[in-house]
Z-matrix of the N, CA and C atoms (Angstrom, degrees):
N
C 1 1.460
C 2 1.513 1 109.49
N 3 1.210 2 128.04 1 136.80
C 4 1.045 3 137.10 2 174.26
C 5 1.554 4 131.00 3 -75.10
N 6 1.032 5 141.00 4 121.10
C 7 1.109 6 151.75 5 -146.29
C 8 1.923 7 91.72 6 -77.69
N 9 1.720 8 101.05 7 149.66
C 10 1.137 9 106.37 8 -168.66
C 11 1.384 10 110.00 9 -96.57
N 12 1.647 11 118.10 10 135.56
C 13 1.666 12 99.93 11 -163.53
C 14 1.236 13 143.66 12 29.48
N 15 1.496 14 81.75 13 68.18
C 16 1.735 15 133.47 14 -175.68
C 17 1.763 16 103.48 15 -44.53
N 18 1.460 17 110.56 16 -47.19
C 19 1.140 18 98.60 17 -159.56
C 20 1.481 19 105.84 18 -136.34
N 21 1.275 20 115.78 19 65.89
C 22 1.549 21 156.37 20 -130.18
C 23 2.039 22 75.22 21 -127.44
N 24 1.285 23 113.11 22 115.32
C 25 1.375 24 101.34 23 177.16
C 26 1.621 25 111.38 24 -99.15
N 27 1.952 26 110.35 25 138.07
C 28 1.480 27 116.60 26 -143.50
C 29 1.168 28 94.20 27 -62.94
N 30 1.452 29 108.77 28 164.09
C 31 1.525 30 113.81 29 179.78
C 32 1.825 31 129.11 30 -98.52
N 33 1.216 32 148.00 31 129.53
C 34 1.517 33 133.46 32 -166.00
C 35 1.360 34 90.86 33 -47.45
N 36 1.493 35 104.55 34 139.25
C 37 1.539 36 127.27 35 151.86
C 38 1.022 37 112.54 36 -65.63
N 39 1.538 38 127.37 37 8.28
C 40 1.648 39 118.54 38 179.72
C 41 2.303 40 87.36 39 -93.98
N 42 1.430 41 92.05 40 -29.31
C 43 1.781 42 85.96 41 -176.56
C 44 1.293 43 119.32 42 -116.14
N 45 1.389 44 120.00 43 -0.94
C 46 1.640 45 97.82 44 150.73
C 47 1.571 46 76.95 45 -143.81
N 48 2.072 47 102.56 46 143.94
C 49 1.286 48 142.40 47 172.92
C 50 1.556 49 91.04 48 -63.23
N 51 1.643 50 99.70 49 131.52
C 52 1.597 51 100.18 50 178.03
C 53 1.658 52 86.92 51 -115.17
N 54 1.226 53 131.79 52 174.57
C 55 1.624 54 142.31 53 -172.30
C 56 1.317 55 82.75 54 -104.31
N 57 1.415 56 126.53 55 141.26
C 58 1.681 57 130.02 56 119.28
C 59 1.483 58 127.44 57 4.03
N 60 1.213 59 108.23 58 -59.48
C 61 1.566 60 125.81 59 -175.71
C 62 1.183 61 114.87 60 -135.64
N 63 1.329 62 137.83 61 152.38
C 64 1.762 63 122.56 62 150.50
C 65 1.181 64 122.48 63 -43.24
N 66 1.546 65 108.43 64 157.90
C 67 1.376 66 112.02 65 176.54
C 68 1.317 67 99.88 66 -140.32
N 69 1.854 68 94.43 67 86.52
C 70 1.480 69 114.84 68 164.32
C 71 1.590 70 108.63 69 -68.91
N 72 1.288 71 85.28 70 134.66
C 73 2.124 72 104.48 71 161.19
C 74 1.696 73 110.55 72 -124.63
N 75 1.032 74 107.72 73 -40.10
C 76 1.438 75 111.42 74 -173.50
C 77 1.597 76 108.29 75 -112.77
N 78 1.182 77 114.31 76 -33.81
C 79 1.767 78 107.06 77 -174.83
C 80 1.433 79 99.04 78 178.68
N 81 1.459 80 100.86 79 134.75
C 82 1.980 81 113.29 80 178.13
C 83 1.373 82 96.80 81 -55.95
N 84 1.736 83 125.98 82 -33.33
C 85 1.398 84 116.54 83 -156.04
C 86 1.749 85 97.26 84 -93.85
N 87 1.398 86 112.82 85 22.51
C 88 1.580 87 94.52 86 159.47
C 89 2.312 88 106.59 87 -134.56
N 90 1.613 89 69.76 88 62.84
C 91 1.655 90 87.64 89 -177.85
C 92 0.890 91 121.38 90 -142.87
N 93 1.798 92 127.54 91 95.17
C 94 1.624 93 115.54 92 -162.54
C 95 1.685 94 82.31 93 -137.30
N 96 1.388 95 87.06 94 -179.01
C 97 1.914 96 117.92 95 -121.23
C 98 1.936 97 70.53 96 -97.13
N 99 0.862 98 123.76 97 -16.89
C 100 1.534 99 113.68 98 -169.02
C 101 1.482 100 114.24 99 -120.79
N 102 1.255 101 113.28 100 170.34
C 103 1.529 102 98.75 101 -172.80
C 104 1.711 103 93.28 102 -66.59
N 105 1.680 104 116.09 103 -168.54
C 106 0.978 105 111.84 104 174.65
C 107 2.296 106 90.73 105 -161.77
N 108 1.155 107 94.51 106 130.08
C 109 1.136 108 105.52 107 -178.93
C 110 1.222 109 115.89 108 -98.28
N 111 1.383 110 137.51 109 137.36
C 112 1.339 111 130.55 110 -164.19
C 113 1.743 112 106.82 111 -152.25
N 114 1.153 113 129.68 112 141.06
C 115 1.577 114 139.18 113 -151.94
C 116 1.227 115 84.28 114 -119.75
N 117 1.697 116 117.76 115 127.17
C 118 1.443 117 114.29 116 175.25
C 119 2.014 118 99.39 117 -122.85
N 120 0.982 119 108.49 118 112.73
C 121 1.632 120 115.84 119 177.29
C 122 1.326 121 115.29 120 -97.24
N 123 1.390 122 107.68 121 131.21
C 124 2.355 123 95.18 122 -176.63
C 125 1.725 124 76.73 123 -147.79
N 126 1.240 125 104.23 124 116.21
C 127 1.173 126 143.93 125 -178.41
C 128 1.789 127 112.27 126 -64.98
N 129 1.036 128 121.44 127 119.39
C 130 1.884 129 118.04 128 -133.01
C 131 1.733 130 82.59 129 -112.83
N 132 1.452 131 149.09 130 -6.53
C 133 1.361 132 108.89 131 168.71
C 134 1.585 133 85.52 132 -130.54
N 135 0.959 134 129.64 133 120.63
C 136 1.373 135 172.04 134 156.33
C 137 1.260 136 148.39 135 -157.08
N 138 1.317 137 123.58 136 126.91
C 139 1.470 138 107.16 137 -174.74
C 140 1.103 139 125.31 138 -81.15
N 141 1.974 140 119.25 139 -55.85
C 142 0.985 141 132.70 140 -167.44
C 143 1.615 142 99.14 141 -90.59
N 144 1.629 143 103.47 142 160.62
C 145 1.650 144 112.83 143 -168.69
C 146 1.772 145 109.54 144 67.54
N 147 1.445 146 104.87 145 147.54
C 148 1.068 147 114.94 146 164.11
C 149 1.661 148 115.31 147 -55.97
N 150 1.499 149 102.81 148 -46.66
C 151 1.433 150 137.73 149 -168.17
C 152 2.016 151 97.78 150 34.50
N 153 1.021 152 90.46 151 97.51
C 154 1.686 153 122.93 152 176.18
C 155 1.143 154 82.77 153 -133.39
N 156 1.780 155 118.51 154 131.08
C 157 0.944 156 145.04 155 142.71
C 158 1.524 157 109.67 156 -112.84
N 159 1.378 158 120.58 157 142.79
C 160 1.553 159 138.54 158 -166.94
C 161 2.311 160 103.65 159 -125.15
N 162 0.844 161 108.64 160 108.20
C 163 1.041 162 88.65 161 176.14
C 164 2.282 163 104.29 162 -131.17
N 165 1.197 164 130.02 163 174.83
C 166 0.921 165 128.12 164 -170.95
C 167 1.633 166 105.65 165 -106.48
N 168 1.330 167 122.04 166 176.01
C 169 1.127 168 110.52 167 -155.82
C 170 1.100 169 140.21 168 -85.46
N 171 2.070 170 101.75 169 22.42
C 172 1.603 171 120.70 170 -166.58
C 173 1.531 172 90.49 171 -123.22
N 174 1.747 173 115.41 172 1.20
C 175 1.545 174 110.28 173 161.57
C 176 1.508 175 103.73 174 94.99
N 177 1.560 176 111.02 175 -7.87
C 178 1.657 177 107.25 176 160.37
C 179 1.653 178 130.36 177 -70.58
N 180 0.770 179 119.38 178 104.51
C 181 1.496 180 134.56 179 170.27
C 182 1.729 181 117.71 180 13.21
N 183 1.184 182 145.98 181 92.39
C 184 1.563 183 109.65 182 173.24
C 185 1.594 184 111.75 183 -111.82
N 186 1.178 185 123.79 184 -39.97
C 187 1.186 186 118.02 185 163.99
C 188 1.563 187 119.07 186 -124.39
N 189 1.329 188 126.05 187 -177.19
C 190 1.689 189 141.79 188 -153.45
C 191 1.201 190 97.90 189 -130.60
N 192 1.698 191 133.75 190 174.94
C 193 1.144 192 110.25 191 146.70
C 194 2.073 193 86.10 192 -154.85
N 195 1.105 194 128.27 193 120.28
C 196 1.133 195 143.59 194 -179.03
C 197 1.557 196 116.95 195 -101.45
N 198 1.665 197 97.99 196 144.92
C 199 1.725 198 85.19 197 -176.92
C 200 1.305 199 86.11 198 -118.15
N 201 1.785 200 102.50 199 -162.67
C 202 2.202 201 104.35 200 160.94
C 203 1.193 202 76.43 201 -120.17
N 204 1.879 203 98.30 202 166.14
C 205 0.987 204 113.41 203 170.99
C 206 1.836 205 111.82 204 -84.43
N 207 1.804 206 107.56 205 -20.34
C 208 1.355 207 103.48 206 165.03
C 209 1.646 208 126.74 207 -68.27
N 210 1.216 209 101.83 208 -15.92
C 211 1.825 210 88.86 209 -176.22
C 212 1.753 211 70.38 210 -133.21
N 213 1.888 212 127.25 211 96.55
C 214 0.865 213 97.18 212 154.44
C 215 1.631 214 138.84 213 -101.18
N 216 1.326 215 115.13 214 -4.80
C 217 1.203 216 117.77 215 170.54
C 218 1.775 217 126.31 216 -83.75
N 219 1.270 218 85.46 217 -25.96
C 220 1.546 219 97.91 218 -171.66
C 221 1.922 220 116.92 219 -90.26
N 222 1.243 221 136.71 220 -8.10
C 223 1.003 222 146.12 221 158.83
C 224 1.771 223 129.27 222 -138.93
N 225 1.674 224 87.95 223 125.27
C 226 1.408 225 95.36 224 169.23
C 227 1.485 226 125.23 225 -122.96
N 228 1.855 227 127.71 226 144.36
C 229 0.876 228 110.86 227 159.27
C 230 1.088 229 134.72 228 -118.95
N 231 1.320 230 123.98 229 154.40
C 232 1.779 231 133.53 230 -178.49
C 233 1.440 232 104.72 231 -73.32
N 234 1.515 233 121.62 232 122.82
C 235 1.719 234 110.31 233 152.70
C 236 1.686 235 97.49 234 -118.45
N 237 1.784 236 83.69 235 172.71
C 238 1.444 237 83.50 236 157.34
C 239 1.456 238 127.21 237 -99.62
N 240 1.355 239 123.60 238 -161.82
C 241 1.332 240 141.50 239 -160.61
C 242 1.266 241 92.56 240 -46.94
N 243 1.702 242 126.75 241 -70.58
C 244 1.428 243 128.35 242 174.23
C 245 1.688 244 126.22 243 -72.66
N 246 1.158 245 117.16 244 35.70
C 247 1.429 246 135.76 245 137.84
C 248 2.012 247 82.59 246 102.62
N 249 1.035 248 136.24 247 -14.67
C 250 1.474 249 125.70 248 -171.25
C 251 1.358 250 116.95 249 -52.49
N 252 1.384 251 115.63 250 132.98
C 253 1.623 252 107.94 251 -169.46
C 254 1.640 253 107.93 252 -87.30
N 255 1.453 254 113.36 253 137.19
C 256 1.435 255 134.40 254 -145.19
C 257 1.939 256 88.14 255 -97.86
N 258 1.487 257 95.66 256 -75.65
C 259 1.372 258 102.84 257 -160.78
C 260 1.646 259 95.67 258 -143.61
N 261 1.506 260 109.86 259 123.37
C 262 1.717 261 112.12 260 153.17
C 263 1.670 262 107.41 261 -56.25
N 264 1.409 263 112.49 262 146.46
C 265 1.193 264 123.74 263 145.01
C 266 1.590 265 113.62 264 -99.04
N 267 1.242 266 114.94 265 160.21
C 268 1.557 267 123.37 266 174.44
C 269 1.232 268 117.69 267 -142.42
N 270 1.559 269 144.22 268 103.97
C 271 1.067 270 108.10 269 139.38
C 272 1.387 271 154.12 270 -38.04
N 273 1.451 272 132.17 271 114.03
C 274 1.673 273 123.75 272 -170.86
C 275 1.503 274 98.61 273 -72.53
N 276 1.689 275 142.26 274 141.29
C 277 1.387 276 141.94 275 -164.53
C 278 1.688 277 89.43 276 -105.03
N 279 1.100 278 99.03 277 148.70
C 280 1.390 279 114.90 278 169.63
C 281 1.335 280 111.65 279 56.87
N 282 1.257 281 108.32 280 70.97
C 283 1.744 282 103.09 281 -173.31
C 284 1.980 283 80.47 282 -140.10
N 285 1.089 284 88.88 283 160.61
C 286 1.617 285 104.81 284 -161.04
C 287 2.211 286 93.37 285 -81.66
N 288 1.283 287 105.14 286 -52.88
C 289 1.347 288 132.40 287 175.98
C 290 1.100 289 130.85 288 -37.30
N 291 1.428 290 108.15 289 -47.34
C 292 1.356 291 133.20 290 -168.15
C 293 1.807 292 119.61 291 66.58
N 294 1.455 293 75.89 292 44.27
C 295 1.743 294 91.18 293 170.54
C 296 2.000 295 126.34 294 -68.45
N 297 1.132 296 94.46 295 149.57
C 298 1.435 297 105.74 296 -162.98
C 299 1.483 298 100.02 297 -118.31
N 300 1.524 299 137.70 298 166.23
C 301 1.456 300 132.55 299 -172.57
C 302 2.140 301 89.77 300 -152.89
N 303 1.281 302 93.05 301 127.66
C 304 1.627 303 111.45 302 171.38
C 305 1.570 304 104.58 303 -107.79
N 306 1.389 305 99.18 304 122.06
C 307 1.303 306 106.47 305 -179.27
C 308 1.800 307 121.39 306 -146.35
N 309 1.493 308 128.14 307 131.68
C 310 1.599 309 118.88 308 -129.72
C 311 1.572 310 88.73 309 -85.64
N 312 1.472 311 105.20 310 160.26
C 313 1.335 312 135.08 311 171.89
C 314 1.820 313 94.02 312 76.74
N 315 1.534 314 98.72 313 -123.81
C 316 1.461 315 124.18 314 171.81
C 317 1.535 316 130.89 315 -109.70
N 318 1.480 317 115.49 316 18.68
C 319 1.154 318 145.77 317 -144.14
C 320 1.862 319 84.67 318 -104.73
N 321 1.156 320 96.70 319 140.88
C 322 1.661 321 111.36 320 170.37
C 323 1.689 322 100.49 321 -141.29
N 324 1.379 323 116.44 322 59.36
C 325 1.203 324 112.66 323 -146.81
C 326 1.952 325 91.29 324 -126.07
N 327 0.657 326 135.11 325 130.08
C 328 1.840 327 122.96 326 177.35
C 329 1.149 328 121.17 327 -60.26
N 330 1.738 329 116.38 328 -34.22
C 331 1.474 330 122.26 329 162.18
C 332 1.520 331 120.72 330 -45.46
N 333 1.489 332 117.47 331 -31.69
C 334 1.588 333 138.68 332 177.93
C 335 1.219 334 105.61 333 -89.08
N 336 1.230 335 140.08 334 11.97
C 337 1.477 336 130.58 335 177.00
C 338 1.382 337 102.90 336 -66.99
N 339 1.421 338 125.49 337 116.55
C 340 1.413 339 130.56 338 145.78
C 341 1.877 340 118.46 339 -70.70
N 342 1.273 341 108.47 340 -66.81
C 343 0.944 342 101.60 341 173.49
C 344 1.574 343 125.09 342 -144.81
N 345 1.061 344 136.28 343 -150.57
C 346 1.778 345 129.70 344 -172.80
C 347 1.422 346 99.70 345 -166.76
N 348 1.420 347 126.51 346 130.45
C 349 1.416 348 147.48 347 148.99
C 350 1.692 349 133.97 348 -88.56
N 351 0.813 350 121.05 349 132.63
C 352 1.425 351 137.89 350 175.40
C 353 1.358 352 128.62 351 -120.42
N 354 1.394 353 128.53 352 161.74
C 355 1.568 354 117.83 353 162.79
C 356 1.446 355 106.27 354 -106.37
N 357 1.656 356 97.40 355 142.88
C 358 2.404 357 86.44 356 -161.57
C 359 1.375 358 95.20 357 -79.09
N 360 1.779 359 137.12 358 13.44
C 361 1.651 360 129.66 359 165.92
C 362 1.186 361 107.84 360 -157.21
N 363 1.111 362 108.71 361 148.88
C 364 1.634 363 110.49 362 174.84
C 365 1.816 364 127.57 363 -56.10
N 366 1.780 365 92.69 364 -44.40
C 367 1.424 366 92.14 365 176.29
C 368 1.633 367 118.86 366 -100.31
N 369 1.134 368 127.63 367 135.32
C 370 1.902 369 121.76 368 -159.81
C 371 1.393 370 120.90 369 -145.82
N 372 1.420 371 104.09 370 101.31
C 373 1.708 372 93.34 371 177.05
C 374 0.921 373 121.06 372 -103.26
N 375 1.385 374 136.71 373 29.07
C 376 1.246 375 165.52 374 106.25
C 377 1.534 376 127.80 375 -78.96
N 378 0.884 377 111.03 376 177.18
C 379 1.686 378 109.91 377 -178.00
C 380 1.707 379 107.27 378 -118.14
N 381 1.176 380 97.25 379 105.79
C 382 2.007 381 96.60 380 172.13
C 383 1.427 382 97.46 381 -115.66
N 384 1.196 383 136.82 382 117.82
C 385 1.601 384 125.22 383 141.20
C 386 1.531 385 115.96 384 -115.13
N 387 1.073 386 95.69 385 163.74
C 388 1.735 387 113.37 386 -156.97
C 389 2.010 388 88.86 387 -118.19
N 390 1.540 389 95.47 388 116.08
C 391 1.455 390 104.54 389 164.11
C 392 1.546 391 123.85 390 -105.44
N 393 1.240 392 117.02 391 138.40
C 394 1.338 393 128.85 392 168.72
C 395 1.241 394 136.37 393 -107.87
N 396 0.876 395 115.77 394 118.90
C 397 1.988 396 130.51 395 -171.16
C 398 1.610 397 101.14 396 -62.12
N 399 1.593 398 123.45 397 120.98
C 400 1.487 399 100.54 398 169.43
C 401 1.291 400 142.56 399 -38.76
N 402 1.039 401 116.29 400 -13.56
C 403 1.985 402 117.06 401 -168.24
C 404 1.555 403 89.34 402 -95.78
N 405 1.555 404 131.74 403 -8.40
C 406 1.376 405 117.29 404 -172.20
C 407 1.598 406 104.38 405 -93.95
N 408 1.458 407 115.86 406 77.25
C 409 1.848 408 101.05 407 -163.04
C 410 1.100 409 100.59 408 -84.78
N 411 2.049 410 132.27 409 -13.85
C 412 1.649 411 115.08 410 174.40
C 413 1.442 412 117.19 411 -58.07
N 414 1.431 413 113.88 412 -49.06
C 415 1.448 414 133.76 413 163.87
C 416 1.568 415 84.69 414 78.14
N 417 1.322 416 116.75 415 54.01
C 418 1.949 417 116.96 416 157.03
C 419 1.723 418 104.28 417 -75.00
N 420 1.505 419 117.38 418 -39.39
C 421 1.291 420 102.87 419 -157.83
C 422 1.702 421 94.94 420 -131.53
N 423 0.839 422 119.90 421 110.18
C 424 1.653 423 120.08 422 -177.26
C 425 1.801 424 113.90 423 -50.80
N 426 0.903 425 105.13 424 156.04
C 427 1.797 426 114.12 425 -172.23
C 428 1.800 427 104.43 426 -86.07
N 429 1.142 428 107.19 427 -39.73
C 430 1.056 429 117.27 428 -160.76
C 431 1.743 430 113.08 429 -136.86
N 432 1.702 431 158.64 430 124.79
C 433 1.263 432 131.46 431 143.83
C 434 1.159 433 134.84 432 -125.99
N 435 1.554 434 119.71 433 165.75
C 436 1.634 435 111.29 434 -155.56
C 437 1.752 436 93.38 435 -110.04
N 438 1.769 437 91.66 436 139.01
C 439 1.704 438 90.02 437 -178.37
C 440 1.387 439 107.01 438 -130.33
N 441 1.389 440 119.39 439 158.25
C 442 1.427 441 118.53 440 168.88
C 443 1.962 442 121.10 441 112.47
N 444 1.648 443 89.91 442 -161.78
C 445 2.077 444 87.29 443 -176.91
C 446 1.254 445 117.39 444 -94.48
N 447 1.124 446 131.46 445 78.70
C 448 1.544 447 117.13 446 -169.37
C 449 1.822 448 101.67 447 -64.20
N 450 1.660 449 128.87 448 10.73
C 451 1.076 450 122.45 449 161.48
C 452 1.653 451 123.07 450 -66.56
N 453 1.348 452 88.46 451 -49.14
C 454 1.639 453 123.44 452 168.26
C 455 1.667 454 115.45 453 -73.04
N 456 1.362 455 117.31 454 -10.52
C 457 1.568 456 124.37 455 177.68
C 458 1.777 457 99.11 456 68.91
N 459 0.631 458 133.71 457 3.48
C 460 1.823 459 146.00 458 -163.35
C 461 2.034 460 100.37 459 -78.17
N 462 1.214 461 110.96 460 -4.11
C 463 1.270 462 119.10 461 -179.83
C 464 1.483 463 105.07 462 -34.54
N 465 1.597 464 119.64 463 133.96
C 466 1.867 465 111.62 464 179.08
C 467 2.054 466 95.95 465 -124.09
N 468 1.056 467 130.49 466 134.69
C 469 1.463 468 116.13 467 176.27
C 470 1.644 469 92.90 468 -132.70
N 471 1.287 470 92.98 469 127.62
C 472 1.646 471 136.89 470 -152.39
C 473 1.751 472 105.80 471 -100.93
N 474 0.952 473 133.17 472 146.13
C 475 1.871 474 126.03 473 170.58
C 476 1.376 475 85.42 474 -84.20
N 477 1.241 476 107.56 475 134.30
C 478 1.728 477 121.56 476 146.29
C 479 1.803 478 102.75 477 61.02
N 480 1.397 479 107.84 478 -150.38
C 481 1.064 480 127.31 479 -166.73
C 482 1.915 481 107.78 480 -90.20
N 483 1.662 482 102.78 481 -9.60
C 484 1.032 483 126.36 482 177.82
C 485 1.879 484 122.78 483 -66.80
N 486 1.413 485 113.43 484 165.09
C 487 1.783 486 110.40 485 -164.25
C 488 1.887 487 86.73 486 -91.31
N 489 1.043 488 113.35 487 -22.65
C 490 1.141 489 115.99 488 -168.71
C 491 1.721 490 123.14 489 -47.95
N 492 1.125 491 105.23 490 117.04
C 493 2.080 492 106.13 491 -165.33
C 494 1.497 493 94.71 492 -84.18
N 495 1.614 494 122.72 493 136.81
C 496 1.298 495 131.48 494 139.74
C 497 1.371 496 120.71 495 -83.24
N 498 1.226 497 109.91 496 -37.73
C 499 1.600 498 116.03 497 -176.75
C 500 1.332 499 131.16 498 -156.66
N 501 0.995 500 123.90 499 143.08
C 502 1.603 501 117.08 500 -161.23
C 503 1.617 502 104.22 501 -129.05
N 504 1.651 503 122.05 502 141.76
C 505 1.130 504 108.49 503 132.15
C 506 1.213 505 140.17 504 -120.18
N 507 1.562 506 112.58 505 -158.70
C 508 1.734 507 100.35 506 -144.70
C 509 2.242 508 80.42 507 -163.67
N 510 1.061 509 101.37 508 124.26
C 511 1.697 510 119.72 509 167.78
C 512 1.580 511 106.72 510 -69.29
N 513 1.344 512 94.22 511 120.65
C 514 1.966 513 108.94 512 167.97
C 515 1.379 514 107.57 513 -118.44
N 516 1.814 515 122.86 514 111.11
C 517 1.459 516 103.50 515 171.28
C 518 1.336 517 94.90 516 -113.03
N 519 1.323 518 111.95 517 136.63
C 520 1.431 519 130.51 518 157.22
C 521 1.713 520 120.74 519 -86.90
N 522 1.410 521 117.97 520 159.44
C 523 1.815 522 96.58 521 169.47
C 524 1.128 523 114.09 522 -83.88
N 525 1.875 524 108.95 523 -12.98
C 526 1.653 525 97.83 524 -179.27
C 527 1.517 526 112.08 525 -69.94
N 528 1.662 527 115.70 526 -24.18
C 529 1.111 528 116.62 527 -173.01
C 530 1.345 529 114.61 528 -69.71
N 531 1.717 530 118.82 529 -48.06
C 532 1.184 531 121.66 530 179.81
C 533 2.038 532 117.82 531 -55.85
N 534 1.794 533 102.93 532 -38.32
C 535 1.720 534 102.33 533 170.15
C 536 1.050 535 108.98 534 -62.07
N 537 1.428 536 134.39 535 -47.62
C 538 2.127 537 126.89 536 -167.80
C 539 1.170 538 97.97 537 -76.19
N 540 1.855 539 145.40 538 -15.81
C 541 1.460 540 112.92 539 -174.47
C 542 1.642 541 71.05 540 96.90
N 543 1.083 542 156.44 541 -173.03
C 544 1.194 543 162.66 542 -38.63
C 545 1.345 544 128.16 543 -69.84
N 546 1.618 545 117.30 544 154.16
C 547 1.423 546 106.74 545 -176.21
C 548 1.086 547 97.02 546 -123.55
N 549 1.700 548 120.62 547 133.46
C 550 1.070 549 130.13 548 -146.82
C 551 1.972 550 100.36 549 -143.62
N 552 1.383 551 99.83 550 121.47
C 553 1.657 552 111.29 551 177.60
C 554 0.872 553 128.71 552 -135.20
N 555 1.317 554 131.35 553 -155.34
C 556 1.744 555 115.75 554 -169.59
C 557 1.596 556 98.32 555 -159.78
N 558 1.102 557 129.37 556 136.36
C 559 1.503 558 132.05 557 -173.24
C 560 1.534 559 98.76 558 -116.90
N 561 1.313 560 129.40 559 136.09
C 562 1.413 561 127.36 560 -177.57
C 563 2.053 562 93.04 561 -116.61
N 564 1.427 563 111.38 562 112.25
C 565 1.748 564 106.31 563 -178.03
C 566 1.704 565 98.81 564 -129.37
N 567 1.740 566 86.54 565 120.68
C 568 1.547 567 123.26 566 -170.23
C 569 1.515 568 98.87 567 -48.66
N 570 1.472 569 121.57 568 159.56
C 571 1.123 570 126.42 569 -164.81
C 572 2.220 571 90.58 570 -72.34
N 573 1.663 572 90.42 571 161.08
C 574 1.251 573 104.58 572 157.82
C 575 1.750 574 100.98 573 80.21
N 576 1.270 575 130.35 574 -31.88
C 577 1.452 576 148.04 575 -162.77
C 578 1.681 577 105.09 576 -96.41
N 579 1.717 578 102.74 577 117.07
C 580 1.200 579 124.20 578 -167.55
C 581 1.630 580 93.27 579 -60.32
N 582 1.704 581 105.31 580 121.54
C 583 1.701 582 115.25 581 -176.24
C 584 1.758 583 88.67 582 -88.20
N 585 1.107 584 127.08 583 -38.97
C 586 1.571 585 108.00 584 -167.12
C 587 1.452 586 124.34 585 -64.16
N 588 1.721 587 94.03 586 -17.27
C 589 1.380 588 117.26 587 -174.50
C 590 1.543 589 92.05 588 -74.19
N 591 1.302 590 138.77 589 -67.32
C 592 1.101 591 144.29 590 151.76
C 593 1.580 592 139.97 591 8.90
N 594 1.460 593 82.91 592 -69.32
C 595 1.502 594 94.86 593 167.31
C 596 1.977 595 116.69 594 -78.55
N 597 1.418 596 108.06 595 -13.22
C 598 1.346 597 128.44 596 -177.01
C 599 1.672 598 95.43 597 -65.78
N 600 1.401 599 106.37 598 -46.99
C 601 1.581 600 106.92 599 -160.11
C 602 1.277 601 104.92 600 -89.74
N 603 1.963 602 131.12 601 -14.53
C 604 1.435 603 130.12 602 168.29
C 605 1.546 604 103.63 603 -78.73
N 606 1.610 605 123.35 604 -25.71
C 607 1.789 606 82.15 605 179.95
C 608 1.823 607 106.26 606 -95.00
N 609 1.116 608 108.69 607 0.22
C 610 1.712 609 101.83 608 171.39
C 611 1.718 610 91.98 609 -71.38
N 612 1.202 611 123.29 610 -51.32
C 613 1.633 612 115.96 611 -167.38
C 614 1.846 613 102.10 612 -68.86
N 615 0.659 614 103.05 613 25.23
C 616 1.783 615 112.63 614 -179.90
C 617 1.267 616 114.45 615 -143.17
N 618 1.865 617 115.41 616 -11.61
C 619 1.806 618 100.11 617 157.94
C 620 1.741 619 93.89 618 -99.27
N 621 1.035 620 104.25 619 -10.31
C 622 1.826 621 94.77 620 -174.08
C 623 1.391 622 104.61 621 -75.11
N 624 1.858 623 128.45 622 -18.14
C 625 1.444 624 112.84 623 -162.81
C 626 1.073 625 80.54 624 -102.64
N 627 1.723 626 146.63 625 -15.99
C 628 1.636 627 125.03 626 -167.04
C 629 1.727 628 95.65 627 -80.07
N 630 1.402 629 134.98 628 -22.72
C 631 1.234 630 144.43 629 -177.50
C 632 1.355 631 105.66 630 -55.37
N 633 1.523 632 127.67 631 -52.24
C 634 1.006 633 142.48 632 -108.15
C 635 1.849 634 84.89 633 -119.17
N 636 1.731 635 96.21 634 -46.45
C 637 1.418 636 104.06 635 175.22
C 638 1.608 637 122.01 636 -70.66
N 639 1.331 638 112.19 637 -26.09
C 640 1.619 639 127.80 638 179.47
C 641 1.667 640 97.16 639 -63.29
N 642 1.394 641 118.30 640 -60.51
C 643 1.522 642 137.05 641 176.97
C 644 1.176 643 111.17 642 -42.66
N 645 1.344 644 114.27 643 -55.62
C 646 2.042 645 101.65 644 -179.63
C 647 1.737 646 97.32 645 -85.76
N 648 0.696 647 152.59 646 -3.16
C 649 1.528 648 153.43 647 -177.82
C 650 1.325 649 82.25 648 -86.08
N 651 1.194 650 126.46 649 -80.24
C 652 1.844 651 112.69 650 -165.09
C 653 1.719 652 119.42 651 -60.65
N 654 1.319 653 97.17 652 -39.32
C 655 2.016 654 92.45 653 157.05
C 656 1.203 655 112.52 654 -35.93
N 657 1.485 656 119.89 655 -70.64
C 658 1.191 657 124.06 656 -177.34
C 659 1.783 658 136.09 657 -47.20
């Protein structure tokens, strides 16, 4: 598969922090040396499917995102461009947190744990969650966390406990977007920093805000 905005020219290390090494989670081959900008669209009146489409910034395809209609709130999966399944999502049931579990291919299996999500408090008027890499099973200090409005799309995801940004997003409205119903954004992921992983952790932060929106709607 071809890397998305291939020829995306690299950016000074004085303005975006490059890592030492990659920081694969899901695959070395979704780790390039430059930032990489990616348009994530999830199509707003539909029932069945997640239908997240991800495409790069010349509008070619890079990832899918499919639901079932039997487990439909509670699992999603990532493929890529040619439909291969990337990563299950899961909701974990009965967790105080509203923790989520990434796990490779189609596997819901614990041996396949890539990674695990949480919210770092119960009550949130903002959105912080704290991600964990499988090999971290104490989970004292998170690997990775997500900050900001995912109302506002303004979401920032940070390494660790650190100020340091891997990826940011950023709101695109178009009018075509606003006539079809679609909501349409843009993820900016720092060089070297697994983008599939990325896009893995925006549609869990997009079943956690439809939760969140169902919840004050029934308060109300």
């Amino acid at each position: 598969m071809a890397y998305p905005n291939p020829h995306y020219p690299p950016q000074p290390t004085t303005s975006v922090p490059m890592p030492a090494v990659p920081t694969t989670v899901i695959g070395p081959q979704f780790c390039a040396p430059y930032p990489v900008d990616l348009a994530v669209v999830k199509k707003v009146m539909t029932i069945a499917d997640g239908n997240f489409v991800v495409t790069d910034v010349n509008g070619n395809v890079v990832f899918k995102v499919k639901g079932s209609l039997m487990t439909l709130r509670d699992r999603r999966v990532l493929l890529d461009a040619a439909g291969h399944p990337l990563v299950t999502l899961r909701r974990k049931i009965m967790t105080a947190h509203d923790r989520w579990q990434a796990f490779r291919g189609e596997s819901t299996d614990d041996k396949d744990l890539i990674f695990s999500l949480k919210r770092s408090s119960l009550i949130q008027f903002k959105t912080k969650l704290d991600v964990f890499l499988a090999n971290n099973t104490r989970e004292d200090i998170c690997d990775f966390k997500v900050k900001g409005s995912w109302f506002e799309r303004s979401c920032v995801v940070y390494a660790g406990e650190s100020n340091n940004i891997v990826a940011q997003m950023h709101k695109k409205h178009t009018v075509q977007s606003i006539l079809i119903g679609k909501d349409h954004f843009m993820v900016t992921v720092y060089p070297n920093i697994d983008y599939a992983f990325i896009v893995a952790l925006i549609v869990i932060l997009d079943e956690i805000n439809d939760d969140a929106r169902e919840a004050a709607s029934a308060a109300s």
